[in-house]
LOBAMI-735251 format. One line per field, with one value per residue (C-alpha): residue number from 1; residue in three letters; x, y, z. Coordinates in pm, 1 decimal, decimal comma, always signed. Example, Ala and Ser with C-alpha at 12.3 -4.5 7.8 and 13.67 -1.06 7.14 Angstrom:
n	[1 2]
res	[ALA SER]
c1	[+1230,0 +1367,0]
c2	[-450,0 -106,0]
c3	[+780,0 +714,0]
This chain:
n	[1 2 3 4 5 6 7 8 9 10 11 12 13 14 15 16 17 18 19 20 21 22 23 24 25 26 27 28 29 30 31 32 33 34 35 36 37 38 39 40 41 42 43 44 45 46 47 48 49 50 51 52 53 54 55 56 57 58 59 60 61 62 63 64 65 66 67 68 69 70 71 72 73 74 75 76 77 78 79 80 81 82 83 84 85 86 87 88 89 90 91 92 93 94 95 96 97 98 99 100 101 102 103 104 105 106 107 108 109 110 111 112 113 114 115 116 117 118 119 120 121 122 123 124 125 126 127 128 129 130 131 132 133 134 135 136 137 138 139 140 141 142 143 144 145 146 147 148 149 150 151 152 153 154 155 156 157 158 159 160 161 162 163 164 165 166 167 168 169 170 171 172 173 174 175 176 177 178 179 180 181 182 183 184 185 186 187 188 189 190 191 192 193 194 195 196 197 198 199 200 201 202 203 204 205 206 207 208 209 210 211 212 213 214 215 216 217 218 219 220 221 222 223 224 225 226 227 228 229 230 231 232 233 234 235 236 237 238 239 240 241 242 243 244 245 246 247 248 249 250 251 252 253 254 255 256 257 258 259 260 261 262 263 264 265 266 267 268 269 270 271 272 273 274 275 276 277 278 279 280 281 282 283 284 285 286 287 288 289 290 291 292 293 294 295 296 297 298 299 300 301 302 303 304 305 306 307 308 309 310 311 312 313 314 315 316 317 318 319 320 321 322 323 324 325 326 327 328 329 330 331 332 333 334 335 336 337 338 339 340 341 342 343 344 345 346 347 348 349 350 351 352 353 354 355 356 357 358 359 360 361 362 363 364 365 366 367 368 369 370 371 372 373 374 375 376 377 378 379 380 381 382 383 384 385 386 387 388 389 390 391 392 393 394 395 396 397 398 399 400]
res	[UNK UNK UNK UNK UNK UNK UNK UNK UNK UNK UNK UNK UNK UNK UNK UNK UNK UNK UNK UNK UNK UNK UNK UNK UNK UNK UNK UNK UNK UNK UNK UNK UNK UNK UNK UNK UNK UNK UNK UNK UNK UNK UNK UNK UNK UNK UNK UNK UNK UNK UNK UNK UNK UNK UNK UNK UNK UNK UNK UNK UNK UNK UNK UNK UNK UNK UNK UNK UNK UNK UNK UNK UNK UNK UNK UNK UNK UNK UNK UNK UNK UNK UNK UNK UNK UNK UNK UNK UNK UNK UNK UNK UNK UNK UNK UNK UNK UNK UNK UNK UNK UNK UNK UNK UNK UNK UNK UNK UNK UNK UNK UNK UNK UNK UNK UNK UNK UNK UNK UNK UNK UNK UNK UNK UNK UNK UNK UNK UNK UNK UNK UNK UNK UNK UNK UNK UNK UNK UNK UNK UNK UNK UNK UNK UNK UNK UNK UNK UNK UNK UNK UNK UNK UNK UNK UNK UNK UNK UNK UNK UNK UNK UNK UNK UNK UNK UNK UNK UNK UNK UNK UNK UNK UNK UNK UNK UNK UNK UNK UNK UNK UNK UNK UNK UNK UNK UNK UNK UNK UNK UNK UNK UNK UNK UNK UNK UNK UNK UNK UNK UNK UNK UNK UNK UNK UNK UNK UNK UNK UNK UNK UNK UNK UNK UNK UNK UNK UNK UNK UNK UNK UNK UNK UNK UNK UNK UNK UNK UNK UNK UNK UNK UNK UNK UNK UNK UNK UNK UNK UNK UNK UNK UNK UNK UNK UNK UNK UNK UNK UNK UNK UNK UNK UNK UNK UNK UNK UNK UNK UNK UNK UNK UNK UNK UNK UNK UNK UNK UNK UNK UNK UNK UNK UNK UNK UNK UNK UNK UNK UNK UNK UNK UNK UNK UNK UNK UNK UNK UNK UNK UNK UNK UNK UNK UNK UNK UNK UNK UNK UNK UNK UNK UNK UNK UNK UNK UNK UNK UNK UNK UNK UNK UNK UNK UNK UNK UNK UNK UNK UNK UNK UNK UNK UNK UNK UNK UNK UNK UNK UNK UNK UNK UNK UNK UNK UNK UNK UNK UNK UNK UNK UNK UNK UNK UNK UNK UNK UNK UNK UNK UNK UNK UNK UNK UNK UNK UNK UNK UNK UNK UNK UNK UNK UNK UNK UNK UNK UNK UNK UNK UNK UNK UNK UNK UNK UNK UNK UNK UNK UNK UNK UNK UNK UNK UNK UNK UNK UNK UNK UNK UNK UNK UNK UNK UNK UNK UNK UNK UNK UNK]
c1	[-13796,6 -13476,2 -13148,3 -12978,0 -13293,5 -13306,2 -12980,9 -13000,0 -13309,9 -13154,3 -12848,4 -13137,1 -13283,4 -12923,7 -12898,8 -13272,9 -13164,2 -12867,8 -12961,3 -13323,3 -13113,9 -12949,4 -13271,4 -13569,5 -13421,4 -13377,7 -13601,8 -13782,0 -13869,0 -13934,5 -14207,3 -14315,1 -14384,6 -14600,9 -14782,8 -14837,8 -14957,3 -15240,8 -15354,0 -15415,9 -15591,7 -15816,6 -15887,7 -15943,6 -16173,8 -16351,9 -16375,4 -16804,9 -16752,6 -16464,2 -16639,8 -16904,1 -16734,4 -16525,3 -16863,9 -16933,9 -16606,8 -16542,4 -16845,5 -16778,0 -16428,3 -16586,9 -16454,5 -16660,7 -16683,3 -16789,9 -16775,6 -16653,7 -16776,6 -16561,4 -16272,2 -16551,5 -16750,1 -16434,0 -16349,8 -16704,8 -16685,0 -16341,8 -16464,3 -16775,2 -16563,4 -16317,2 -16670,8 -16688,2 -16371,9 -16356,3 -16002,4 -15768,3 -15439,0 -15421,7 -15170,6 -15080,2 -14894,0 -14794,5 -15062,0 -15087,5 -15481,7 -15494,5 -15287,9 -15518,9 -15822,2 -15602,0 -15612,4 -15370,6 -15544,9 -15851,4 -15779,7 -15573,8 -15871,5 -16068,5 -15758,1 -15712,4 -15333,0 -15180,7 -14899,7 -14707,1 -14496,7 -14308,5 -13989,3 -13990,4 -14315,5 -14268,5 -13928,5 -14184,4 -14459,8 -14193,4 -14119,6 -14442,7 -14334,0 -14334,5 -14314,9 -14511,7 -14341,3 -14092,1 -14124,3 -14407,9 -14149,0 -13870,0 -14113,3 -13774,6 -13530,5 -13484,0 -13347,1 -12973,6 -12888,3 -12809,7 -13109,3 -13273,1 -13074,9 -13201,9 -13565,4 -13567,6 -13412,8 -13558,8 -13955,1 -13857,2 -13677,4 -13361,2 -12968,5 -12917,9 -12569,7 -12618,7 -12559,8 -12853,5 -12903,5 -12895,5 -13176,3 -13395,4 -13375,1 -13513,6 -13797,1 -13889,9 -13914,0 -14112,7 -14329,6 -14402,2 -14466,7 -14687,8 -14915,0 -14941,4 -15295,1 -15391,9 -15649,5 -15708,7 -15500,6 -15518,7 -15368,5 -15365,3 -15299,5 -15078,5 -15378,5 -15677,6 -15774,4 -16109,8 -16159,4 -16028,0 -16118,4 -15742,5 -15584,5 -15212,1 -14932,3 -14590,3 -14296,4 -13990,2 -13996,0 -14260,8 -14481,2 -14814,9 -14796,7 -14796,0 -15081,0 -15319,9 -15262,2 -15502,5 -15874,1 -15972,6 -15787,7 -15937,5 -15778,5 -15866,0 -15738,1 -15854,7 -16111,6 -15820,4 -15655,0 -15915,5 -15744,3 -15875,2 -15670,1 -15411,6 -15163,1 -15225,2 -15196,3 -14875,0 -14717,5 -14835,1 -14668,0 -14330,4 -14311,6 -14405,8 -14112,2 -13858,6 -13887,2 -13919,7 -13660,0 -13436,7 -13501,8 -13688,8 -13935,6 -13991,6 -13918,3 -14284,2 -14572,7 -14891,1 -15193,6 -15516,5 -15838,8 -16008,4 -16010,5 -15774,6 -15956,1 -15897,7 -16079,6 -15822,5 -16093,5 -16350,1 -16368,3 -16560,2 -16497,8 -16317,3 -16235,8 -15930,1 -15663,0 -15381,1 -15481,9 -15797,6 -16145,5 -16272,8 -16111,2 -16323,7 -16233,1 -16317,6 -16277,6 -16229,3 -16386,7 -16320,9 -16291,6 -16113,8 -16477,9 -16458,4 -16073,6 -15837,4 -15759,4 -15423,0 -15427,6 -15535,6 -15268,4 -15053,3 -14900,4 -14701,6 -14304,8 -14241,5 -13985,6 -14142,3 -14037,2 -13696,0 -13653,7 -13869,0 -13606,2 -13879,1 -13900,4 -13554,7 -13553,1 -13835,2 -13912,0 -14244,1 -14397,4 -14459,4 -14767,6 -15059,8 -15082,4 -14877,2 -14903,0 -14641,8 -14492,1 -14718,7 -14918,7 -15029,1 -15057,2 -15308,3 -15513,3 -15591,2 -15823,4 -16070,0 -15986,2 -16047,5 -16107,5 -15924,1 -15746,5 -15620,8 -15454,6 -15322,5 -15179,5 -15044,6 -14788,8 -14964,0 -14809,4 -14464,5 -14421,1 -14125,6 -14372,2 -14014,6 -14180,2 -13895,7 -14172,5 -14323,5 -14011,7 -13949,0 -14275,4 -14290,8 -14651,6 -14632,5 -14809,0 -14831,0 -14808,1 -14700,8 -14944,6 -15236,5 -15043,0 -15067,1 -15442,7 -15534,8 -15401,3 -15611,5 -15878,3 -15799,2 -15709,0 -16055,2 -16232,8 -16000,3 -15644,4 -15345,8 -15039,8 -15075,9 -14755,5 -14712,6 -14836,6 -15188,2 -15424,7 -15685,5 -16031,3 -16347,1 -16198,0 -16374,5 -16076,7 -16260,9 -16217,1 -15827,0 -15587,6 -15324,0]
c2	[-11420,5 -11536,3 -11486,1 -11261,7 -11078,7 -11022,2 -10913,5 -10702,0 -10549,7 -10461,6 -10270,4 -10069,5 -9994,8 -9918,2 -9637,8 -9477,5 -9492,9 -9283,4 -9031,5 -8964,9 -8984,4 -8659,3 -8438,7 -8628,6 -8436,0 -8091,6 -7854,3 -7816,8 -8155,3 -8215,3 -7914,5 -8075,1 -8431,1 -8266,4 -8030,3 -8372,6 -8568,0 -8347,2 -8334,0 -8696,3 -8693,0 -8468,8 -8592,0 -8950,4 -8835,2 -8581,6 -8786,8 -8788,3 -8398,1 -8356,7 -8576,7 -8405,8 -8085,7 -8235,8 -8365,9 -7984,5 -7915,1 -8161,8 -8056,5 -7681,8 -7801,3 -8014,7 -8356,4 -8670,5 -8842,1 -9187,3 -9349,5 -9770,7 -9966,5 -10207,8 -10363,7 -10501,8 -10186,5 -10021,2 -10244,1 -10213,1 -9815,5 -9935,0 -10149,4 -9884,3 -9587,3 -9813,6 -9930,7 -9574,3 -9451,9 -9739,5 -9872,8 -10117,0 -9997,3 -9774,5 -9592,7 -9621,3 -9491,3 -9611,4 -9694,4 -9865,4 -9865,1 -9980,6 -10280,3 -10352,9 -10356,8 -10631,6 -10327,9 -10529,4 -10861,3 -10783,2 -10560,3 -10855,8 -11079,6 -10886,2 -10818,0 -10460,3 -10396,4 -10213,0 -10028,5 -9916,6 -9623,5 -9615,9 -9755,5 -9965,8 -10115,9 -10178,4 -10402,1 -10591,9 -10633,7 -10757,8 -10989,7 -11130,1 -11401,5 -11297,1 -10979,9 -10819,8 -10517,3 -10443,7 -10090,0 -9792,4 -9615,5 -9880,7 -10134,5 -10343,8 -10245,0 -10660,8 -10641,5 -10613,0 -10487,3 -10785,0 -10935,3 -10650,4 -10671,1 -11018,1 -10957,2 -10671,3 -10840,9 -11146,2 -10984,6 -10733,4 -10919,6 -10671,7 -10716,9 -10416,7 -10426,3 -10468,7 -10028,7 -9855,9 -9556,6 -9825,4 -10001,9 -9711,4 -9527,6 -9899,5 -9966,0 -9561,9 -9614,1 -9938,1 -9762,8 -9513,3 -9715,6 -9859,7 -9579,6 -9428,9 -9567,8 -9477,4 -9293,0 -9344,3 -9279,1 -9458,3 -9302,6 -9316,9 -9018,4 -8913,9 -8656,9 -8510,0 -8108,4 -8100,9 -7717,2 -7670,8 -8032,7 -8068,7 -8420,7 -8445,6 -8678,3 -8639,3 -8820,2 -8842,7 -8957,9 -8718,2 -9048,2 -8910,2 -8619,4 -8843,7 -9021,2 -8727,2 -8610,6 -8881,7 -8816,9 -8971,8 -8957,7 -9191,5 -9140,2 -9433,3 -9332,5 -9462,5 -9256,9 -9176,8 -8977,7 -8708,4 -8393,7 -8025,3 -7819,1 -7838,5 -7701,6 -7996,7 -8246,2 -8084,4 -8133,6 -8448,1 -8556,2 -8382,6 -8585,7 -8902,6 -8782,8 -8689,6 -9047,1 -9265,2 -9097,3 -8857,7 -8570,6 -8248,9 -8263,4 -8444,4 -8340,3 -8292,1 -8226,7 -8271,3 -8073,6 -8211,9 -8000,9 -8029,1 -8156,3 -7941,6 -7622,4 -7337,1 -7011,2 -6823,2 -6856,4 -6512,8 -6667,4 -6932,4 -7266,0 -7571,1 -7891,3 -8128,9 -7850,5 -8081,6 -8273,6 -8502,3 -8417,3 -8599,8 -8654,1 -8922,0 -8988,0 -9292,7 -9280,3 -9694,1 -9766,5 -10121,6 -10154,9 -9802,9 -9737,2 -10038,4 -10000,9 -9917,7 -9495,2 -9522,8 -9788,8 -9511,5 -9226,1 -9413,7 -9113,6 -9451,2 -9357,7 -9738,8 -9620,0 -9896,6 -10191,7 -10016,7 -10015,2 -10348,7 -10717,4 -10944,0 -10772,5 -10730,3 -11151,0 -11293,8 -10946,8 -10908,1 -11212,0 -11031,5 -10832,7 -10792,3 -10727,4 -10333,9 -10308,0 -10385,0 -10532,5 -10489,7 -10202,2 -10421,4 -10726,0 -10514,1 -10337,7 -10694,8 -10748,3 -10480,2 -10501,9 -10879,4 -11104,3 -11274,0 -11573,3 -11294,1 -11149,2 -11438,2 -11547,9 -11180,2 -11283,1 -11215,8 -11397,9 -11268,4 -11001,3 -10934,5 -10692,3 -10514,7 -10135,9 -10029,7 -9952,2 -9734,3 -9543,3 -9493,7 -9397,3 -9049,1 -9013,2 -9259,3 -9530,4 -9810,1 -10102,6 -10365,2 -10255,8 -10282,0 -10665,1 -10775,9 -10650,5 -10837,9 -11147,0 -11170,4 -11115,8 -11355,5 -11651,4 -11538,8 -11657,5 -11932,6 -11835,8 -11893,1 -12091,8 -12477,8 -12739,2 -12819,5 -12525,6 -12596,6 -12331,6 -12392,9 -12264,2 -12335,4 -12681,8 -12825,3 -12931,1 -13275,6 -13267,7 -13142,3 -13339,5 -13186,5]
c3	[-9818,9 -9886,8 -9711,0 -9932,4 -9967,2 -9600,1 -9636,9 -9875,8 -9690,3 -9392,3 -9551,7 -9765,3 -9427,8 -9254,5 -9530,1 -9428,0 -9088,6 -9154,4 -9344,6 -9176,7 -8798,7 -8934,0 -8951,3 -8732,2 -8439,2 -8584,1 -8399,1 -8678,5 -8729,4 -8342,5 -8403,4 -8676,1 -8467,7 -8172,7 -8463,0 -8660,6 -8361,5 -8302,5 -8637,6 -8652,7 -8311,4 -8416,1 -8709,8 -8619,9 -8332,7 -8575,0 -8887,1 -8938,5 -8913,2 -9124,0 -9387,9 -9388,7 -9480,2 -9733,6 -9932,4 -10012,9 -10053,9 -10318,2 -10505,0 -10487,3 -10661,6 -10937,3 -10776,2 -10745,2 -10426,2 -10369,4 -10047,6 -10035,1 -9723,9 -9841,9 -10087,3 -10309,4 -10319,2 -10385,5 -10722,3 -10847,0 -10834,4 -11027,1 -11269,7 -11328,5 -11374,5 -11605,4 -11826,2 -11921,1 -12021,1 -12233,1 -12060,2 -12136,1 -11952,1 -11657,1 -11506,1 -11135,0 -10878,2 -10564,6 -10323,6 -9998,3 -10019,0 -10349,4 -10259,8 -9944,6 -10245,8 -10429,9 -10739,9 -10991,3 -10936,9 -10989,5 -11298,9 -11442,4 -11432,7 -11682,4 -11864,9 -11793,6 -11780,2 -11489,5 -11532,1 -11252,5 -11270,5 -10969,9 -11028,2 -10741,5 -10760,5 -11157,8 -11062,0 -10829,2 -11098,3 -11359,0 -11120,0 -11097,0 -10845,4 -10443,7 -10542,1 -10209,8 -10131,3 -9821,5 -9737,4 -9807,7 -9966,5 -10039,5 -10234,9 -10377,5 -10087,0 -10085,5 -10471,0 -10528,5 -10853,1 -11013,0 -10926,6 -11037,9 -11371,9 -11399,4 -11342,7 -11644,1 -11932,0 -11888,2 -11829,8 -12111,7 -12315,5 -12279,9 -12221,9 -11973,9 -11777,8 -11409,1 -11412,4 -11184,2 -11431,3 -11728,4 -11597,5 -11457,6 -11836,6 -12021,3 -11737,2 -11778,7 -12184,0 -12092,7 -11903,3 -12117,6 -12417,5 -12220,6 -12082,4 -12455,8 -12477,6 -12128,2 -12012,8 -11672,6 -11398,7 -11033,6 -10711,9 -10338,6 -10146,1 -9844,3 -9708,9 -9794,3 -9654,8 -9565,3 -9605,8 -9902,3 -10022,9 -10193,0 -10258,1 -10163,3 -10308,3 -10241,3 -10508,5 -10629,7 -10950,5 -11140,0 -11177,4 -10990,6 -11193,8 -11560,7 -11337,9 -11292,3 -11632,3 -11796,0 -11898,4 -11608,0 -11233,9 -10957,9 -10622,4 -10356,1 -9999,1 -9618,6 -9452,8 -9238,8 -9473,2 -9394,1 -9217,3 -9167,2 -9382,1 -9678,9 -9460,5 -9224,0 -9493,3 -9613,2 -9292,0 -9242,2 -9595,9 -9466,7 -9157,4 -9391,7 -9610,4 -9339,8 -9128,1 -9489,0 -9687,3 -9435,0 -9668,9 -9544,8 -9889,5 -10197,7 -10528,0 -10596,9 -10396,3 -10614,4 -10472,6 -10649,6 -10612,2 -10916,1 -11253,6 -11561,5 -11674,1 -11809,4 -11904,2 -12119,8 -12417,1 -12384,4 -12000,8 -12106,7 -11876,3 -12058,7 -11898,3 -11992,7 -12121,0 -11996,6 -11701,8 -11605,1 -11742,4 -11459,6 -11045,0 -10842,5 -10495,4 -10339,9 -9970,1 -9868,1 -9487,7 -9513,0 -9145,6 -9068,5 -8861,9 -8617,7 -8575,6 -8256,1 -8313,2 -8293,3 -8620,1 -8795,8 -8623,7 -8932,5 -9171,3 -9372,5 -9362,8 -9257,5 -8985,1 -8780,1 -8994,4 -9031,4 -8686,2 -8589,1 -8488,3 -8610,0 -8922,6 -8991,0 -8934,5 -9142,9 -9359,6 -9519,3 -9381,4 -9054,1 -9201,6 -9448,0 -9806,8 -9810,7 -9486,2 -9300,3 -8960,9 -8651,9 -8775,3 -9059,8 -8793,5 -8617,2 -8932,1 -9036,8 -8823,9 -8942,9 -9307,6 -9259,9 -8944,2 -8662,7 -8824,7 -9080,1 -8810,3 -8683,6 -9006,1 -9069,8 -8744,0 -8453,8 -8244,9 -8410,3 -8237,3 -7964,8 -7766,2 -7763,7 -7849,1 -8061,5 -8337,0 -8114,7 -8004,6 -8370,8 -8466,0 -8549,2 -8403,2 -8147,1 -8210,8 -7920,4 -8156,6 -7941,7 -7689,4 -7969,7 -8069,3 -7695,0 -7682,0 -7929,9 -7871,6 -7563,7 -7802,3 -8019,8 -7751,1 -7663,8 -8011,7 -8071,4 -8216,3 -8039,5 -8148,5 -8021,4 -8062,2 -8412,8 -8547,9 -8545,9 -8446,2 -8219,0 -8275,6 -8076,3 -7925,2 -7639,7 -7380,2 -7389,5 -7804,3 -7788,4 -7922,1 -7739,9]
């Protein structure tokens, strides 16, 4: 990144810091930690059963499931689901998980255009160059507005004034244009309720809810996502909102539990009034099985990186893909392999714990970083002068 994106970065996440230091230690929201905390340990350490409960769930409420070992399992459900609807541009919200799959890139190879409707993530895709994002919530917290300003008019072919509410209104009518041929919709979500086998999302902008109203609504979260009731995943997606934004809600809450009906017509059944025909959720493994539990304690407010020297020094090149800082140091090792991990910055990391002591659920990061880089001196990886890693070098071979 460069320096006056780093800058600009770190007064973006001086401003979080602010306003979410004037609620995280409410009583409220300390209730809300230790009540949140559980959840996820449960959860994690119940998953198979909870899974198993959501199947019949889902199919009581009309919703497909499909389970993804993997990214590429994941993408052919996609590209499947995409063959049948016919589709040539989707709409998209703002996904973690579908960033891990590579979503965009692989759509863009069979020249299906991706549209995404969060305003942050759009700035990024018009972009187009080093355009990984910086925060879960934040995606362009590195853009000034003049940058920002430049990167509109010249991918849209527009003379907006460097004015915030000038540029949000053109990339909105952009967007929109855009998604007028849509038909299919592509979302993450924050938490899933087991019981009730509801699909949470939690927004600002009203995006997920243009999202979900297409024929066809495909929602790809981690197995981790999984929790045992809606009002568990609802206060798991109010701590996510407290810690990432420093506001006690969102201004929408989207519960998905089926597709659009309605019966108003001599009570017979009809599908598609307004919203999707058809909900498929694709639940992503893709490594979630074989990690570490506390990887997967992550609710995704990004306080860490806030909070985190390294990343506040070199910015999104300490992680991998959306995720982030250590956390996403650590996670890239199940979603991929060692030398992933050590390339994500491994051996970055201060081992200081301040993303820990600003994690809202308490995740020992740079206990998890300094585990694994025994591991990984143990198979091979471990910085060497010059920046040349070593792997599977006899001492009589080194050159060092």
């Amino acid at each position: 990144m460069k320096a006056s994106e780093l800058e600009t970065m770190r007064k973006s996440f001086s401003t979080v810091k602010n306003r979410s230091n004037s609620i995280k230690d409410s009583p409220s929201t300390i209730r809300l930690i230790e009540r949140v905390r559980e959840i996820k340990k449960y959860s994690i350490e119940n998953n198979d059963q909870l899974l198993d409960q959501l199947k019949e769930s889902f199919k009581r409420n009309d919703m497909d499931l499909k389970i993804a070992k993997d990214s590429a399992e994941a993408l052919k459900i996609i590209d499947d689901l995409l063959d049948d609807y016919n589709a040539t541009t989707v709409a998209k919200a703002k996904s973690n998980t579908l960033g891990e799959i590579n979503l965009k890139c692989h759509l863009a190879e069979k020249n299906i255009d991706v549209v995404e409707t969060d305003l942050g993530d759009r700035i990024l895709q018009l972009k187009r160059t080093d355009n990984r994002p910086v925060h879960p919530t934040g995606p362009a917290s590195h853009l000034n507005v003049g940058e920002i300003t430049n990167i509109v008019n010249d991918s849209l072919d527009a003379n907006v004034s460097p004015e915030p509410h000038e540029i949000m209104e053109l990339v909105r009518e952009d967007v929109l244009n855009r998604l007028k041929d849509a038909n299919v919709g592509i979302s993450g979500s924050n938490a899933i309720s087991s019981e009730e086998g509801s699909c949470v999302m939690v927004h600002n902008e009203g995006n997920i809810s243009i999202v979900s109203l297409k024929d066809l609504h495909i929602i790809v979260a981690g197995i981790d996502k999984i929790v045992p009731t809606l009002e568990d995943a609802i206060s798991l997606s109010k701590l996510e909102t407290i810690f990432a934004t420093g506001n006690y809600v969102t201004s929408y809450m989207n519960v998905i539990s089926g597709p659009s009906k309605t019966a108003d017509i001599e009570k017979k059944l009809l599908k598609n009034m307004y919203g999707a025909e058809r909900v498929v959720v694709i639940l992503l493994d893709n490594g979630r099985s074989d990690a570490t539990d506390e990887c997967l304690y992550c609710i995704g407010c990004g306080n860490c990186v806030v909070h985190c020297p390294v990343y506040n020094a070199v910015g999104n090149e300490f992680g991998f893909n959306n995720y982030l800082g250590g956390r996403g140091v650590a996670m890239s090792k199940f979603i991929e392999d060692d030398e992933t991990c050590y390339n994500s910055g491994l051996f970055m990391c201060t081992l200081c714990g301040l993303c820990t002591l600003n994690c809202p659920v308490a995740i020992p990061t740079n206990e998890i970083i300094e585990n694994m880089r025994k591991l990984s001196t143990d198979v091979g990886f471990y910085p060497k002068a010059h920046g040349v890693i070593r792997k599977n070098v006899s001492d009589n071979d080194s050159p060092y």
